[in-house]
C-alpha positions in Angstrom: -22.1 -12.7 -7.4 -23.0 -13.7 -11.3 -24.9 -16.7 -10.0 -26.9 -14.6 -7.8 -27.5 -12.4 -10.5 -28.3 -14.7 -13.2 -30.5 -17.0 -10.3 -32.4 -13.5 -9.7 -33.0 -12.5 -13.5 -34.9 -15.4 -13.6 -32.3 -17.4 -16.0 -33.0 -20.9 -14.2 -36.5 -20.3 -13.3 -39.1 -18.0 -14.5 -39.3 -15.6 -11.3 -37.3 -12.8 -11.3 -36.3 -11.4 -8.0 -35.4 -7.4 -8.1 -34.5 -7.8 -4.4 -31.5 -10.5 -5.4 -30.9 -8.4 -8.8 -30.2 -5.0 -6.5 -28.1 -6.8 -3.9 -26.1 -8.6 -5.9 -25.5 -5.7 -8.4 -24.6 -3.3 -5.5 -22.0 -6.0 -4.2 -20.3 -6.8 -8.1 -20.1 -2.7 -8.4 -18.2 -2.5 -5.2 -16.0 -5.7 -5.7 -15.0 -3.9 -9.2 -14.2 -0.4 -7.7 -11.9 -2.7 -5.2 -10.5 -4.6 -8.2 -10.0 -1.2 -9.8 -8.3 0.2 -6.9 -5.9 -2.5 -6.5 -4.8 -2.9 -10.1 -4.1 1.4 -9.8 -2.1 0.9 -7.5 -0.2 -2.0 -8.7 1.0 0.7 -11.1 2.8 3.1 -8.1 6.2 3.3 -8.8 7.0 5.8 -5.6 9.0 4.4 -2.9 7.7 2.8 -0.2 10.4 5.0 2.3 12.2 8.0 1.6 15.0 9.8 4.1 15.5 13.2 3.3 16.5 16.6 5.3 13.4 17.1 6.5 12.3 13.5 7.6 10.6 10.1 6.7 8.3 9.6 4.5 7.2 5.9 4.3 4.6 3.7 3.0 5.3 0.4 4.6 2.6 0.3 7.1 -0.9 1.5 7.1 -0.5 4.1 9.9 3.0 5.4 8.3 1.4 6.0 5.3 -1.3 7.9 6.6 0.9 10.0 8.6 2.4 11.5 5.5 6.2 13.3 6.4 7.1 12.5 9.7 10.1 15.4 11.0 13.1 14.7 12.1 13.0 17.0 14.9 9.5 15.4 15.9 11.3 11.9 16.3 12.7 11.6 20.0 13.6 8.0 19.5 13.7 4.8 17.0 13.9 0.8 18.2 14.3 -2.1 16.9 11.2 -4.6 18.3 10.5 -8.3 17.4 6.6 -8.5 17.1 4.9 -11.5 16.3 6.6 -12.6 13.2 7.6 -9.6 11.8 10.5 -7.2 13.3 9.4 -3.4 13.3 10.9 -0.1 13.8 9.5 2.0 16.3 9.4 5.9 15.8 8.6 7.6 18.9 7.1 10.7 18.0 7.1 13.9 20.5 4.1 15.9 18.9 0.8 13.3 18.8 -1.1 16.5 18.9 -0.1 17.2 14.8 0.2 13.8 13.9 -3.0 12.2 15.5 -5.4 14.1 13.6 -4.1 13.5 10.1 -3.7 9.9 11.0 -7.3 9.4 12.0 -9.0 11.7 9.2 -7.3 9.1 6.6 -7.9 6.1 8.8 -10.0 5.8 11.8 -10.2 7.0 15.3 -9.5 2.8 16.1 -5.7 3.2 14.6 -4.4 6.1 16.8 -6.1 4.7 19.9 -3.8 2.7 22.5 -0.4 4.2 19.8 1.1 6.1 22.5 3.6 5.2 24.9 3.3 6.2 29.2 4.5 9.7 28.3 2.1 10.4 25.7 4.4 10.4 22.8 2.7 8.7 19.3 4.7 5.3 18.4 4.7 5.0 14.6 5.9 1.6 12.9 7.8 0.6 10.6 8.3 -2.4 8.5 11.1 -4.1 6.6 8.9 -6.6 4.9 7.8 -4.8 2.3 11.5 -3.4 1.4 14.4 -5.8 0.1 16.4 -5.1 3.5 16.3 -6.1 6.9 14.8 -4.5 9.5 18.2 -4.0 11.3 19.8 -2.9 8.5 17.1 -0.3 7.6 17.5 0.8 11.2 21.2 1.2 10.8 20.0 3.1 7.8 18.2 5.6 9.1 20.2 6.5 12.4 23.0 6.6 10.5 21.4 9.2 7.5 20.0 10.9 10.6 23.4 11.2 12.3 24.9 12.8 9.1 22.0 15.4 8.7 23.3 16.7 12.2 26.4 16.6 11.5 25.9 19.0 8.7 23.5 21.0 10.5 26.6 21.3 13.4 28.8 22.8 10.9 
């Protein structure tokens, strides 16, 4: 971009283009709002996933993050699934209807589309990568913290 821009001031010959000064100008603003962005949030010290009474709030994958607090009660099921390289946690979520919107307004309409399963429940991911635990452990984790919230809720 500052070769463009010095080439189009006219540094290395005597025509100055306001076409390549614009362009070039526009594209170094956005790169540093992006630079700007990233080194922000380099500075995040929240935690990437959080179990508490009222669910999971995690920041491990884009669509997780965008769904915000995910219930327990709106959790019918978790797996364990090897994709590609990675191995992810699946929330199956009952209530797509509260959780679809929110998702696409901070996303797009792109990540919500083919997420449900054959009975129309939302699958929500989860990854292990980003923690320092493994994905079967986290699961283990979480069922288990889950399993102790009803049990306390039985008594």
């Amino acid at each position: 971009m500052v070769v463009i821009l010095v080439y189009s001031i006219g540094l290395f010959t005597s025509t100055v283009s306001t076409k390549g000064i614009a362009i070039s100008s526009i594209f170094s603003l956005i790169l540093a709002f992006v630079i700007i962005k990233m080194l922000l949030s380099l500075k995040d010290t929240a935690p990437l996933l959080v179990l508490d009474k009222e669910g999971i709030t995690a920041k491990v994958t884009a669509m997780s993050k965008a769904a915000g607090l995910i219930l327990w009660e709106d959790i019918s099921d978790m797996t364990v699934n090897k994709m590609g390289g990675d191995t992810l946690i699946t929330l199956v979520v009952n209530k797509p209807d509260h959780y679809t919107p929110i998702i696409r307004k901070k996303l797009s309409g792109i990540a919500v589309n083919g997420a449900n399963d054959a009975e129309g429940n939302l699958l929500i991911y989860l990854t292990a990568s980003a923690l320092d635990i493994d994905a079967q452990q986290l699961f283990i984790e979480i069922t288990q913290y889950r399993a102790r919230l009803k049990n306390t809720k039985d008594l």
